[in-house]
N, C-alpha and C positions, 0 to 999 in steps of 0.2 A: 353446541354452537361452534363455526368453522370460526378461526382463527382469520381475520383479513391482513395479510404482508404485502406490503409496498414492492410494487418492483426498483430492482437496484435506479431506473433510469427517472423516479421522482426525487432524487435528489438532484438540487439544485447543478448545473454546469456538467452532469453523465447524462445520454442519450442512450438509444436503440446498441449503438456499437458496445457504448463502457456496460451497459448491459448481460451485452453476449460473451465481453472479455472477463467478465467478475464470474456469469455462469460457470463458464470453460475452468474457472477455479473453484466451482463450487460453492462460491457465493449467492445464492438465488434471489436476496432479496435486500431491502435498504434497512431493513432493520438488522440481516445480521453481516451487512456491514457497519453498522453503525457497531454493534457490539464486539464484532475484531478491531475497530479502529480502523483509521488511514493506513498506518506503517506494515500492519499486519496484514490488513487486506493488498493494499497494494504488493508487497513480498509475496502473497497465494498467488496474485495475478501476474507477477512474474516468474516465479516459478511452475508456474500454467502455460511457460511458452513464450508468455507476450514479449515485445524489444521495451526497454525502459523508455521513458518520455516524460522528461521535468513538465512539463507544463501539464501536462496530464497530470500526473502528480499534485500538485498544488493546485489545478482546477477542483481535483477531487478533495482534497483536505479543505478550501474555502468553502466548496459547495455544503461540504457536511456541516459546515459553521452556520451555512443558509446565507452566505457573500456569493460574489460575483465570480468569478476566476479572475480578471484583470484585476479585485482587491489587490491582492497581494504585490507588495511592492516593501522595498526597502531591507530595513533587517530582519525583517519578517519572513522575508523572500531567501535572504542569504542562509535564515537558521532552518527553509526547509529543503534548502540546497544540500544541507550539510545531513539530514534526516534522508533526503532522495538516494545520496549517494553510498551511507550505508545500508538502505536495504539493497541499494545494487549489488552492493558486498555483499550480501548475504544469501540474495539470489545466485549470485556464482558459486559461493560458498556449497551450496544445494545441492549446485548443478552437479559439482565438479567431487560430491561424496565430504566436503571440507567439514568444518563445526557447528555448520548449519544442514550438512546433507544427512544427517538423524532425525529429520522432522525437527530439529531443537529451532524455535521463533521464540524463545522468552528474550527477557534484556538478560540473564546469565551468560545467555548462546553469544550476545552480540559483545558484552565485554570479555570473550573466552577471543573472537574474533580479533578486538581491538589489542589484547596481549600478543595474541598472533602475531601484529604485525607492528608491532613495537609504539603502538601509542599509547598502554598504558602501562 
């Protein structure tokens, strides 16, 4: 019996495009974004090329909750500002060969990063 996988774009608030930008990482389907998670999949999708976009971001993490994208408000919003901006980190990190450009995506990688740069 074949296996049925969702395409990435039956999750609530991704379309045709977030579709083709999770492909382009190797993402194929919505289950196995659901199983890298928001921070992980989004980090594959940008280090696939793509330019960062908060709101895209947070459309995709409410969507996977099955909310709306304009859900998100408040400090809700501010703590996934704070999630947005270190996978950016760690996409340049990638890019750039840093602590992350060994393939290393665990939370080790990302507190080896936060040492880096003196916040922890």
């Amino acid at each position: 019996m074949a296996v049925h996988l969702d395409p990435v774009s039956s999750i609530p608030n991704l379309g045709p495009a977030s579709q083709e930008g999770f492909a382009a990482a190797g993402i194929h389907s919505a289950q196995a974004l659901r199983a890298l998670g928001p921070d992980e999949a989004y980090l594959a999708y940008l280090c696939a090329g793509h330019r960062p976009h908060f709101i895209f971001y947070y459309a995709m993490v409410m969507g996977l909750q099955g909310r709306a994208w304009n859900d998100c408000k408040g400090a809700e919003k501010d703590g996934l500002r704070v999630r947005f901006d270190a996978i950016k980190a760690r996409a340049v990190a990638a890019q750039k060969g840093g602590a992350y450009g060994k393939g290393r995506t665990d939370s080790a990688a990302l507190e080896a990063f936060f040492n880096e740069i003196g916040l922890i």
